[in-house]
C-alpha positions, -999 to 999 in steps of 0.1 A, spaced: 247 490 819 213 511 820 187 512 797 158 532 792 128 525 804 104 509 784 133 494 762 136 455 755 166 441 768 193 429 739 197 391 735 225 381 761 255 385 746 277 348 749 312 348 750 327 344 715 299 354 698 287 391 679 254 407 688 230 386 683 214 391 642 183 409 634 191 433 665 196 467 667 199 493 694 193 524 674 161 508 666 146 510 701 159 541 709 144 575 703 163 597 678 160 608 641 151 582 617 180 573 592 163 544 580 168 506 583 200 497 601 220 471 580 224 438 591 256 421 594 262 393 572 263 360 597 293 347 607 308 314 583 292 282 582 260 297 604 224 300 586 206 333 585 178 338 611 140 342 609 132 375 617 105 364 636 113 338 665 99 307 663 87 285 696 107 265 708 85 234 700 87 244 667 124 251 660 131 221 642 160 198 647 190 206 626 208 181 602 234 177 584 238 200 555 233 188 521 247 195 488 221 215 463 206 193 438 202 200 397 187 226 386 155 215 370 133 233 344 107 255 359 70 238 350 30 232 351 26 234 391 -2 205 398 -32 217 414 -48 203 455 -65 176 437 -43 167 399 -13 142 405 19 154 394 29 147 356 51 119 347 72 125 318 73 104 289 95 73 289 115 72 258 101 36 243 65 48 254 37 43 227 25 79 214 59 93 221 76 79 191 100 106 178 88 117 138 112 124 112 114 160 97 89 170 77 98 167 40 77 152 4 74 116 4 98 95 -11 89 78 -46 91 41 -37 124 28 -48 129 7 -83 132 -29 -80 169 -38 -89 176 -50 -126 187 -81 -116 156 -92 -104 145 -120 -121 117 -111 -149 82 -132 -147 80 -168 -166 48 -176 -183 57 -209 -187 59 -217 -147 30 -189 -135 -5 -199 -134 -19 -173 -159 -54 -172 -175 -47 -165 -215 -72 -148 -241 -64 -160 -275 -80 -138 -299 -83 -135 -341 -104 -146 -367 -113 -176 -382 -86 -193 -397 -58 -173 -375 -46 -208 -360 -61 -202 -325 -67 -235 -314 -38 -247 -328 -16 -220 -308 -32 -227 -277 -36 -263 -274 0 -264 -284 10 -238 -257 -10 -255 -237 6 -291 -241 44 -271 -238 41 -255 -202 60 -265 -172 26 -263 -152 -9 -276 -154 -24 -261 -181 -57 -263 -196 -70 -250 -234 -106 -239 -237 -120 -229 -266 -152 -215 -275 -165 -224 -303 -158 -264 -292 -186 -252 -262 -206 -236 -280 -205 -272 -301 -216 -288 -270 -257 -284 -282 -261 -310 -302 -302 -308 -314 -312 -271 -316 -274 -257 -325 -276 -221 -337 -246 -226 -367 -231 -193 -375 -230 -201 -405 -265 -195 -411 -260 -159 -401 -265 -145 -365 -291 -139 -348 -310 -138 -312 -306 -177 -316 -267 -178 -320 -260 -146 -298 -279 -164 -267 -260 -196 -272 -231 -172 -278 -234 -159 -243 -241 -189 -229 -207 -209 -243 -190 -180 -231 -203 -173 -198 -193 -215 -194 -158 -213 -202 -154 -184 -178 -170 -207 -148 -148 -236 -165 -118 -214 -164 -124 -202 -128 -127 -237 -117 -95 -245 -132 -73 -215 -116 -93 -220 -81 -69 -247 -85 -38 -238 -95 -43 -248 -133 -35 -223 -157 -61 -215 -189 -59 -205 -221 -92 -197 -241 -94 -188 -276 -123 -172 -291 -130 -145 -324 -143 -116 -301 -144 -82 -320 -130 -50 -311 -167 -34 -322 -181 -51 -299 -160 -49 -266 -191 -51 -241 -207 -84 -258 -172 -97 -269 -139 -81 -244 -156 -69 -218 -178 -104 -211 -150 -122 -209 -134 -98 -184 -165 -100 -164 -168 -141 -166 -128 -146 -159 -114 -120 -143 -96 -82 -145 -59 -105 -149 -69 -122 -180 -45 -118 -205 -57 -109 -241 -39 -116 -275 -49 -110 -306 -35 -134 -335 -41 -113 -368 -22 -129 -399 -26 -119 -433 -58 -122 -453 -46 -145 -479 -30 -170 -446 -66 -167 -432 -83 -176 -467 -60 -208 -472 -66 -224 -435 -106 -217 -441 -98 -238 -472 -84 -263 -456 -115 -268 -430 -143 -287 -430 -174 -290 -413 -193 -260 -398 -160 -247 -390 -154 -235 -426 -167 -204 -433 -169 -188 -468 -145 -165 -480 -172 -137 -478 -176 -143 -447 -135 -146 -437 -130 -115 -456 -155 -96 -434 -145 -108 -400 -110 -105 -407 -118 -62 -420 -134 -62 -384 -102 -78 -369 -80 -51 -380 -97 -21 -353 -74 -39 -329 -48 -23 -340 -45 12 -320 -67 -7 -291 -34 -12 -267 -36 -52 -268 -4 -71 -278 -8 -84 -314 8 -110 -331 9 -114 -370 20 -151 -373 16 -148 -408 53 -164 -415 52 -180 -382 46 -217 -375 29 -234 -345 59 -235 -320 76 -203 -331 38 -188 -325 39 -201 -290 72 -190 -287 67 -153 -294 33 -155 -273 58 -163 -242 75 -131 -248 45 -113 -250 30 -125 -221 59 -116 -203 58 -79 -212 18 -83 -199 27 -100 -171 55 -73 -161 33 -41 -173 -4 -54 -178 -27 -38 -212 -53 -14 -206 -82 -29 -218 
């Protein structure tokens, strides 16, 4: 076979085997154009050819063919110098999976079979409040002496009682004299009573603190005890309050002027939100009985006071 001159030689052509891929006489030949000769598609089981021969030191060694892996998700390509991200492990911190957004739940209602507080078993600090001849002391030492934990009774005016030469006696009407020892009997039986539930012994104070005067009277005795004292106010009749005075003696009884007054005073608790008991039929233990069942509505839903 001739050639012309200048053309390359074709590849040599092996028994068994087509013209050799990528080759194409027309292309080497003069003649009109008719564009790019097509190339055959290469015979089964044979990979397609560089069109640019490789050296021989560089052709690399062939191996066994491999099946293609999964397709994976086309991503961030790391730069020369940034290492390759790692995806998230599943139980790694900061990749906890959040809920949908939606309103916050309201937290769910206790069950109505939960078991309501007892006042007789729960360390409590007690304010018993109401005016002279109310039976204060008498409710509280008796509620006191009736509880199923250690309980102790405080009461004000036995404090205040405590000065012995220089006594300011209210009965001689009230002034700078009385109102200091005032605040000083009361300021004692709130360290008393703090003493007392710093370990685990329950209190119950009595006093006559009016509602006209809630930041000498209410508010000291929240600020000496405590935001969970418990107030209650004992308010029986007039005529109850005029026959206990009677039966008192001592600096203790006051005159009936004088009952009559603080008890008119006593009434502005009413409307104030405090729990009020009005033991005017009531005797000593049904007294402490119903004050149980009000300090078990305070306990469960505390007064705003």
């Amino acid at each position: 076979m001739q050639h012309a001159v200048g053309s390359p030689l074709p590849p040599p052509h092996q028994p068994g085997h087509g013209p050799a891929v990528g080759w194409s006489p027309a292309a080497h030949h003069p003649g009109p154009h008719q564009g790019s000769a097509p190339v055959p598609p290469p015979a089964p089981g044979y990979p397609v050819q560089a069109p640019h021969p490789v050296a021989p030191h560089q052709v690399p060694a062939p191996g066994p063919q491999q099946a293609p892996g999964p397709q994976l998700a086309p991503g961030p390509v790391p730069g020369p110098h940034q290492p390759a991200p790692v995806p998230p492990s599943p139980e790694g911190t900061g990749h906890v999976p959040l809920p949908p957004g939606g309103p916050v739940a309201v937290p769910s209602v206790p069950p109505a079979t939960a078991a309501a507080p007892d006042p007789t078993t729960t360390t409590l600090a007690v304010l018993l409040i109401g005016p002279a001849g109310a039976g204060k002391t008498s409710v509280a030492k008796y509620w006191a002496d009736h509880r199923r934990v250690p309980t102790a009774h405080i009461s004000l005016d036995d404090v205040r009682e405590w000065v012995r030469s220089g006594f300011a006696d209210p009965q001689t009407g009230w002034n700078e004299h009385s109102e200091a020892q005032y605040r000083l009997a009361r300021r004692t039986c709130g360290f008393s009573a703090r003493n007392f539930l710093a370990n685990g012994i329950s209190c119950i104070l009595d006093d006559a603190v009016f509602p006209d005067r809630p930041v000498v009277g209410l508010g000291g005795w929240k600020r000496h005890v405590g935001p969970g004292l418990l107030p209650v106010v004992l308010l029986p009749g007039l005529d109850i309050v005029l026959e206990r005075n009677a039966e008192r003696s001592g600096n203790r009884r006051l005159t009936d002027e004088e009952v009559a007054r603080i008890h008119g005073r006593m009434a502005g608790w009413y409307g104030s939100g405090l729990p009020i008991i009005d033991n005017s039929t009531l005797d000593v233990p049904e007294t402490a009985q119903v004050l149980n069942e009000v300090l078990t509505r305070s306990m469960a839903s505390p007064p705003s006071w």
